[in-house]
C-alpha positions in Angstrom: 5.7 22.3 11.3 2.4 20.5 11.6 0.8 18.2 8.4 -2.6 17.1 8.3 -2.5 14.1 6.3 -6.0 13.1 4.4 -6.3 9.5 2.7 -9.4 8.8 0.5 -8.3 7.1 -2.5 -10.3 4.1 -2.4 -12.1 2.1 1.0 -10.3 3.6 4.0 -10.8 6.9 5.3 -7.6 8.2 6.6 -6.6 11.1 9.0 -3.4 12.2 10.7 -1.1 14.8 12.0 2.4 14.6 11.8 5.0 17.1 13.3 8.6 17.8 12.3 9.5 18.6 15.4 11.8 17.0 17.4 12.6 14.7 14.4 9.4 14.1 13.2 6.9 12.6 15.8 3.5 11.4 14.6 1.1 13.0 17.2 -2.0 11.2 16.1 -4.0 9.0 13.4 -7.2 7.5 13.2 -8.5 5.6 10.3 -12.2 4.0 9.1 -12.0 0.4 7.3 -15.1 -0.1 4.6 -14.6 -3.5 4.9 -17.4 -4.5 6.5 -19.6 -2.5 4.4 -18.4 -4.1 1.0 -18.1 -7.5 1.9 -21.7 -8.3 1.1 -20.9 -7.0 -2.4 -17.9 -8.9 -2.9 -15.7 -5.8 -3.7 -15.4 -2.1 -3.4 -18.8 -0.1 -4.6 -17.3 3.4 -5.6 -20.5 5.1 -5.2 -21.1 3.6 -1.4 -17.1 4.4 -0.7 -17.7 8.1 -1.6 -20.4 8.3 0.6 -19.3 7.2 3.6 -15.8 9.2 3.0 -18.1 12.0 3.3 -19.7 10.7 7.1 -16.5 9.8 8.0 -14.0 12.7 7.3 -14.9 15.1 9.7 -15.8 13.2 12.9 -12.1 11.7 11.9 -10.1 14.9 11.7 -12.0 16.0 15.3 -10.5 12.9 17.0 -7.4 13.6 15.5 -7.0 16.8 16.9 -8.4 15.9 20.2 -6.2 13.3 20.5 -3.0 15.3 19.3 -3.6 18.2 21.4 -3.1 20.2 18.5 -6.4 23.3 17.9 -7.4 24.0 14.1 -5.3 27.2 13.2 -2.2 25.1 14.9 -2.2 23.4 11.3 0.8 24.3 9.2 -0.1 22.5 6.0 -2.0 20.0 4.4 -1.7 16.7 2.6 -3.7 14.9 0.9 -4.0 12.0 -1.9 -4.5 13.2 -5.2 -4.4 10.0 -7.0 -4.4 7.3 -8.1 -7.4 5.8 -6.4 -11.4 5.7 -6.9 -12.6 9.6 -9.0 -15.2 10.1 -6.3 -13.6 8.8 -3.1 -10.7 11.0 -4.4 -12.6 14.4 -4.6 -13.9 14.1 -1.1 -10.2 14.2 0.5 -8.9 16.7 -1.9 -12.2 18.9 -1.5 -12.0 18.7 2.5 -8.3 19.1 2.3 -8.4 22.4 0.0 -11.2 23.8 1.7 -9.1 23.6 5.2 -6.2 24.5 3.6 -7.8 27.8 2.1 -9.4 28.3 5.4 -6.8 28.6 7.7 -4.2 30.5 4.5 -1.8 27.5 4.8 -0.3 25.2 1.9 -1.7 22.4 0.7 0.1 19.8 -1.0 -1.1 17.1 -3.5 0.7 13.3 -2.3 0.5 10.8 -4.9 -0.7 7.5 -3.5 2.3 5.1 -4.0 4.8 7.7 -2.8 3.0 7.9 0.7 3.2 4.1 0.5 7.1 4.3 0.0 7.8 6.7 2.1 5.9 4.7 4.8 8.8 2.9 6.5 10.3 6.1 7.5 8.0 5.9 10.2 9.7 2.9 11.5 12.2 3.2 14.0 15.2 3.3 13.1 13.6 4.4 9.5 15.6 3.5 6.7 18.1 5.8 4.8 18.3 7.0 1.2 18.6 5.5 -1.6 17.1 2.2 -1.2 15.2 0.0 -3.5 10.8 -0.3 -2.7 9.1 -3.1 -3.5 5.5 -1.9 -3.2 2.9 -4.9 -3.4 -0.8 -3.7 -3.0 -3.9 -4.6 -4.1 -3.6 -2.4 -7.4 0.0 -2.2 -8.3 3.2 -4.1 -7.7 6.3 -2.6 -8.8 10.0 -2.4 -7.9 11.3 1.4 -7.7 14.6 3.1 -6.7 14.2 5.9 -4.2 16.5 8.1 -4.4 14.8 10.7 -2.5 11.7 12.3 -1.8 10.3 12.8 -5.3 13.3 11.0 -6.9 11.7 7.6 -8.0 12.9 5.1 -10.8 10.5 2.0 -12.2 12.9 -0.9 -12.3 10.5 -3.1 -12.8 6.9 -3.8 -12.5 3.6 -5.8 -13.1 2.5 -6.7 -16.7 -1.3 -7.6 -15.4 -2.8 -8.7 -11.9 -0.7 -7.3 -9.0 0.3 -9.6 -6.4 -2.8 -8.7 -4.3 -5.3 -8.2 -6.9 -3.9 -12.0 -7.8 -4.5 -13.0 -4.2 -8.4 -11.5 -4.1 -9.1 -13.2 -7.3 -7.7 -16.5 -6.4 -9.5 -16.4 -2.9 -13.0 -15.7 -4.4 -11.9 -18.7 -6.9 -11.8 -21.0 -3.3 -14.6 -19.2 -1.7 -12.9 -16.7 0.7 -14.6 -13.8 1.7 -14.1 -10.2 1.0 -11.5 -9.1 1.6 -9.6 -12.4 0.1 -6.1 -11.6 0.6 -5.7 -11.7 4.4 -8.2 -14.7 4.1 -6.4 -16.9 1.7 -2.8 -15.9 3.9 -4.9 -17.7 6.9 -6.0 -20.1 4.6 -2.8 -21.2 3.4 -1.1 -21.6 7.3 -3.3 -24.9 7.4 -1.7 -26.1 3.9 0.9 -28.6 3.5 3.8 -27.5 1.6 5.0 -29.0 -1.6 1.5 -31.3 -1.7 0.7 -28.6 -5.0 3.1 -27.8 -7.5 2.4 -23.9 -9.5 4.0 -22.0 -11.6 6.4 -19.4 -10.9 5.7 -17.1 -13.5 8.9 -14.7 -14.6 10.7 -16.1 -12.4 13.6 -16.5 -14.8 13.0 -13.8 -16.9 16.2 -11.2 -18.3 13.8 -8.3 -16.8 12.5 -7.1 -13.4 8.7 -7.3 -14.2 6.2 -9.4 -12.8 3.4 -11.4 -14.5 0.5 -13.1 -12.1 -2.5 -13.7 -13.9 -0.8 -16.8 -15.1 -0.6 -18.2 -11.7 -4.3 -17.5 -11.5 -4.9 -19.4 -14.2 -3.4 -22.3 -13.3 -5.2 -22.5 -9.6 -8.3 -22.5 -12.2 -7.1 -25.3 -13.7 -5.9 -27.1 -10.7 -9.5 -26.7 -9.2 -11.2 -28.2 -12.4 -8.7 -31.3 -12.3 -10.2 -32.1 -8.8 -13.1 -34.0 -8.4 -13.9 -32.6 -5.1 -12.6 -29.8 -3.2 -12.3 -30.4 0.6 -11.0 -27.9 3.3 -7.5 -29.3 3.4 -7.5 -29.5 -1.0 -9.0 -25.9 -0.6 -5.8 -25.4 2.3 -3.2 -27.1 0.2 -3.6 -24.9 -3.4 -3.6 -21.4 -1.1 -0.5 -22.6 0.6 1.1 -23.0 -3.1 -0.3 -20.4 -4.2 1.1 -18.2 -1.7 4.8 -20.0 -2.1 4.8 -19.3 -5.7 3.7 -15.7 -5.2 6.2 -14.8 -2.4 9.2 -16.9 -4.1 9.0 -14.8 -7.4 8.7 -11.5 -5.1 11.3 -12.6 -3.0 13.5 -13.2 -6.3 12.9 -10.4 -7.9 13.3 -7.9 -5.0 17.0 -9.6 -4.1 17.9 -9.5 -7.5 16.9 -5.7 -8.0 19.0 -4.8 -5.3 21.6 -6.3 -6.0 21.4 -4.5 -9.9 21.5 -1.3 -8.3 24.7 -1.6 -5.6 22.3 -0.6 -2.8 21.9 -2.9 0.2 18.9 -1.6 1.9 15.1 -3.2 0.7 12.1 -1.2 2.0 8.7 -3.5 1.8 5.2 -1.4 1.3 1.7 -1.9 0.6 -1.0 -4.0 2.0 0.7 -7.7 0.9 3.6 -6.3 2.6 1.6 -7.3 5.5 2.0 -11.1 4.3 3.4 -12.9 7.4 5.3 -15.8 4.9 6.5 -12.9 2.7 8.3 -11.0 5.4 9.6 -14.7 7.1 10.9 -15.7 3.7 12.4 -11.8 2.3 13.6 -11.2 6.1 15.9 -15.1 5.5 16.9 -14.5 1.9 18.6 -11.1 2.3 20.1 -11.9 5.8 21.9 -14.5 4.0 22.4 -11.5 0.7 23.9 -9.1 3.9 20.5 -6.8 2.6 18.8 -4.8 5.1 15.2 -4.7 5.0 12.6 -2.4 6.4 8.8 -2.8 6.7 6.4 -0.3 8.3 4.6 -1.2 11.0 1.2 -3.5 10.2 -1.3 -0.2 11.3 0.6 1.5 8.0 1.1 -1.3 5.7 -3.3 -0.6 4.3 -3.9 2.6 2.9 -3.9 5.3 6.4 -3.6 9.1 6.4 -0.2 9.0 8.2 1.9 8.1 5.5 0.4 11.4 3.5 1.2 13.4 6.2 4.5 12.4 6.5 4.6 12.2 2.4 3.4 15.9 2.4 6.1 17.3 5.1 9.0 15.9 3.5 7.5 17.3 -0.1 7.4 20.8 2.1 10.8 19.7 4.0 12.3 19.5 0.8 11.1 22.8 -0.8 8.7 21.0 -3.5 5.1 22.4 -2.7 1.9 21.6 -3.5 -0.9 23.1 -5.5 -2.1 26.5 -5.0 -5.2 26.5 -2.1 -8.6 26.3 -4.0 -7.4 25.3 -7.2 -7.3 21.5 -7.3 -7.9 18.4 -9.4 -7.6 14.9 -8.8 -6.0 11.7 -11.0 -7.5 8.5 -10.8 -5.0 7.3 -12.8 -1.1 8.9 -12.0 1.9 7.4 -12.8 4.4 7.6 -9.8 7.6 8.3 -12.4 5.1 10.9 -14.1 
């Protein structure tokens, strides 16, 4: 069975076909970064991502094809994201996606977002096994889940305001990193000198498995303001605390939640788990906890359409199908446990 995966929720344009056979085999992806096209804004601009979803989508899915081998009525199915993401940037995928589906008389089937994100380390190798406990840390959510299965997800624990990269942007922009400020502050902070800045470790302690960050935001605000001048090494030294005390209370609270739950295998997903200290520091802790941890590779850790083709041909795999063709709606805002 072939899946065409489509990826539009917010500033990349995604595209990929995966293929059950022999095992499942991703036969090819391609994906568009917006990146350079918001950074003069600071941010994502809905309006300009919808727009050049729409330039981009097609010439994507050609290459795709070309690339795989694989001619139009060779499709099987279709995936795509439904939500949560941007409203606009959203219809465009699911338009394209249901229009092809109804085309060519094959399913379609509606991925949520964070569930292509969690299934993304299956396309490691070796891929982990079920259950295992997610720790998904992205831009917009950070949350602790335990997967039981495909469509079998439990919120152990999760963010009570900024996630962990949404804390990162902000706290970049605060030192005068570019767009985007995440990878830039991680750079940033390789220069630093460890235990020159002391910050908060917010939750750290705490009887629960939820995270709190805007805290730790504040206090690089306050930090700043106590200086009198900010050179590059000051600027060096508060993103290299910064990122300890971000990645110690992850660390924490990821060991901790598998330990609660009698599992020993920790997957990693979203765009922090791209963080090169975060993976040094999770990858020591749990060797030393006898905890297993997977990651997917770099290329699938930012928002991509193979993790939506792989979401949607487990969903099919697993006998829960999608929407009927033509009749469709997106959800900015979803709830993975909803």
């Amino acid at each position: 069975m072939r899946v065409l995966g489509i990826e539009s929720s917010c500033d990349e344009t995604g595209v990929a076909l995966y293929d059950t056979a022999d095992g499942g085999v991703l036969r090819a992806h391609a994906l568009h970064s917006q990146v350079r096209m918001h950074e003069d804004y600071g941010g994502v601009v809905p309006e300009l991502a919808s727009r050049d979803h729409i330039r981009r989508l097609v010439p994507l899915f050609r290459r795709v094809l070309a690339e795989s081998g694989c001619a139009r009525h060779e499709i099987d199915a279709v995936a795509y994201t439904q939500g949560p993401g941007l409203a606009g940037a959203l219809l465009v995928g699911a338009a394209f996606a249901e229009a092809l589906a109804t085309a060519l008389d094959v399913p379609s089937v509606a991925i949520h977002h964070l569930e292509g994100h969690l299934l993304s380390p299956l396309l490691a190798h070796p891929p982990p096994t079920f259950p295992f406990v997610a720790l998904l840390v992205s831009g917009g959510h950070s949350q602790l889940m335990r997967v039981g299965g495909v469509g079998d997800y439990v919120l152990l624990g999760e963010t009570l305001d900024d996630a962990a990269g949404e804390a990162f942007d902000k706290t970049a922009k605060l030192l005068g990193l570019g767009y985007p400020g995440g990878p830039a502050l991680a750079a940033l902070a390789e220069r630093g000198r460890p235990g020159r800045i002391r910050l908060p470790r917010p939750m750290l302690r705490s009887d629960d498995l939820d995270f709190s960050f805007s805290g730790l935001k504040t206090a690089v605000v306050t930090r700043v303001r106590e200086l009198a001048t900010l050179d590059d090494q000051q600027r060096a030294d508060i993103a290299c605390a910064f990122q300890e005390a971000i990645v110690e209370v992850l660390v924490s609270k990821a060991l901790r939640a598998v330990e609660l739950s009698g599992l020993r295998r920790l997957v990693v997903a979203g765009g922090v788990g791209a963080n090169r200290y975060l993976r040094r520091c999770l990858d020591a802790a749990a060797a030393g906890a006898g905890i297993a941890v997977f990651y997917p590779a770099l290329e699938f850790c930012t928002d991509n359409g193979a993790m939506i083709a792989l979401a949607g041909a487990l969903r099919l795999q697993a006998g829960l199908l999608g929407r009927t063709p033509g009749a469709f709606a997106v959800r900015p805002r979803w709830p993975l446990s909803a």
